[in-house]
N, C-alpha and C positions, 0 to 999 in steps of 0.2 A: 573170148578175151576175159582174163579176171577183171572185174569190178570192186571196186574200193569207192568205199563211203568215208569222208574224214570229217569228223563233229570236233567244232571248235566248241572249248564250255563259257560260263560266265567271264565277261572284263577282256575276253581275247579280241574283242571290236575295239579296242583301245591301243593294242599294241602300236610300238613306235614310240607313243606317248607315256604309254604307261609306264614307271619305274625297268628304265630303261637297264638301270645299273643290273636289275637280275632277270629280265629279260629278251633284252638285246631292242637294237632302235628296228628292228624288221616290223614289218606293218603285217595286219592280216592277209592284206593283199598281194604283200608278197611272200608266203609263206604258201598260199594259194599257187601263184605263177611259176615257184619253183618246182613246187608239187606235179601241177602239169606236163610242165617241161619233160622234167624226169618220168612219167607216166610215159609219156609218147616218147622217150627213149628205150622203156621197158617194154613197152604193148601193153598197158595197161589202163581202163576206162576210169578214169578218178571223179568223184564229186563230190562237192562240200555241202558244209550247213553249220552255221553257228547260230547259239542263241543264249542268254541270258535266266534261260527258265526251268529246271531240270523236267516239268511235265513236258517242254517240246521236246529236250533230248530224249526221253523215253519215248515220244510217238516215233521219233527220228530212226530209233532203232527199230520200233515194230515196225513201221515202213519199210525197211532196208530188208526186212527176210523174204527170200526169194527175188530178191534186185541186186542185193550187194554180195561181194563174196569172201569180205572181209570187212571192217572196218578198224580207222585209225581214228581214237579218242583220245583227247587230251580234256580231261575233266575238271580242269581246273579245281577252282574250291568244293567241287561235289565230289573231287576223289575221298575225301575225307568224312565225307557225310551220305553224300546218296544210295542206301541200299534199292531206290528203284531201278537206277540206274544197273546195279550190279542182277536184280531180278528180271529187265528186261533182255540185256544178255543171255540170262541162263533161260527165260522162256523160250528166245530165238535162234539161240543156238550158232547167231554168228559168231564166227572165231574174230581175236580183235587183238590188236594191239595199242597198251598206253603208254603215251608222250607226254612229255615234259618238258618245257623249254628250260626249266632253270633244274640245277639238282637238289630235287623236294629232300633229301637224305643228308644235306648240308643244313637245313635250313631249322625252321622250328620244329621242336618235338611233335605236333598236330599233324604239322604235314608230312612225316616219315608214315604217316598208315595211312595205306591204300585200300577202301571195298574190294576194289576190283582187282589189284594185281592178282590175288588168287586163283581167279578163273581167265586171266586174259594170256594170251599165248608168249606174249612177254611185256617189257615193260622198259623204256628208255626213256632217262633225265639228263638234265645236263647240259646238251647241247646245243642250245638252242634253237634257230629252226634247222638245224642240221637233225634233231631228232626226230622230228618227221621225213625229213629222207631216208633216214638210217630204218624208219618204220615202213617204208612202202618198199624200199628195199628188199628187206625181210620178205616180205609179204610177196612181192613178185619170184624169190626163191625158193618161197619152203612152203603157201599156200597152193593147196590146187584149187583150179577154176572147178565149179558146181558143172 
């Protein structure tokens, strides 16, 4: 069974509440629920992790090599700053795809550069939490299981 890791980054424990105008009022937890759902519609083993700190997201990833067989990152404000985050990828060699709930490429100049789009298998905004389905999606068709 493929396994999928999805790391929520910084302020994503707010959603619902947070500037709901870009977005959307879904909560973390459901963003979670649907994710599941849709996993056990795929065959797919899904788990999460959010945190606030980008040194857990990068243990997050070195934990996930040889567990996970993909993961789904939304790196919030670290897309635009974190190179550890982009060197723990390329250490572990998980294949990954980044999400976006709002379209960073409408938005400020800051937030159209991404570290990571470069090495991540692809990269979807926009959608809200639909671009996390749209990412395990992916991932259930064009990922093979280890």
């Amino acid at each position: 069974m493929l396994r999928v890791l999805v790391i929520h980054g910084p302020n994503l424990n707010l959603l619902g509440a947070r500037e709901p105008e870009l977005y959307g009022r879904a909560r973390l937890e459901d963003i979670n629920n649907e994710l599941e759902a849709l996993a056990g519609e795929l065959g797919v083993a899904v788990s999460f992790f959010q945190s606030n700190h980008e040194g857990e997201m990068v243990d997050a990833i070195h934990r996930a090599a040889g567990q996970a067989d993909a993961i789904i990152i939304n790196p919030a404000a670290y897309t635009h700053t974190s190179i550890a985050l982009r060197d723990a990828f390329l250490a572990t060699g998980i294949p990954f795809i980044e999400v976006h709930l709002s379209n960073v490429h409408a938005r400020e100049e800051f937030r159209q550069r991404s570290l990571l789009a470069g090495i991540a298998r692809g990269v979807i905004a926009g959608f809200g939490l639909d671009s996390y389905l749209l990412a395990l999606r992916a991932i259930a068709s064009n990922f093979n299981a280890k």
